[in-house]
C-alpha angles and dihedrals in degrees: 000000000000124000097244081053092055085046094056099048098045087054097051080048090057099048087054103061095047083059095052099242098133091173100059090048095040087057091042101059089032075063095044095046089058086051098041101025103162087056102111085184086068092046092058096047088054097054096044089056099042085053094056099048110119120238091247096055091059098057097040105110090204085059125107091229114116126175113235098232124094109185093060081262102143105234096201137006094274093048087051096044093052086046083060102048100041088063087048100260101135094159090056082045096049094045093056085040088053091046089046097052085042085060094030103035091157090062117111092185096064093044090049089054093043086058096041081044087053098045094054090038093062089034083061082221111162114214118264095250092051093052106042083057099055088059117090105256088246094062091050099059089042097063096041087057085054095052092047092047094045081052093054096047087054 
């Protein structure tokens, strides 16, 4: 990568950030670490941001987010707590989530997900991946008929 190309992508990172849009800048300096991996400077930015991604943001399947492994492996405590409650395992969630807040009490984003966490966990909810893979395949597509054809008639 040239340096003008570095340039040009730390730029459009940077951009980035000051819009708000963590995912797309997250994916940018990940780029530019693999390119650049002895820059300590690209390590940090990408911790901060991942850091600051909301939780949200790290189960949404239309984000740019991507966990870095590749073999379903967690790579850190958050990426193992959402494993866990993606799968509907709030009480796993909740334990790493309590470990983390007892090493990060100043966070407002664990304590926010503790309480979502909480929240699923007594409305007994399953997450929508989970339950829409329980359902027979056949009554997935024909509820989702029902619903296009409900939007049309109105």
């Amino acid at each position: 990568m040239s340096p003008l190309e570095r340039e040009a992508l730390e730029a459009k990172a940077e951009r980035s950030l000051r819009r708000g849009e963590l995912s797309e800048a997250f994916t940018i300096y990940r780029q530019l670490a693999k390119a650049f991996p002895a820059d300590e400077s690209l390590t940090r930015k990408i911790a901060e941001i991942q850091e600051n991604l909301q939780p949200a943001e790290l189960m949404n399947p239309k984000s740019n987010f991507r966990s870095e492994s590749t073999a379903g492996t967690p790579t850190s405590a958050t990426d193992a707590a959402e494993q866990a409650a993606s799968k509907g395992d709030y009480a796993g969630a909740i334990s790493i989530y309590r470990k983390l807040a007892a090493q990060r009490p100043d966070s407002e984003l664990i304590r926010e997900r503790l309480t979502e966490l909480f929240q699923l966990a007594q409305a007994g909810r399953t997450p929508p991946d989970v339950a829409v893979a329980k359902k027979p395949l056949d009554s997935v597509l024909t509820d989702l008929l029902s619903r296009i054809s409900d939007r049309r008639r109105k």
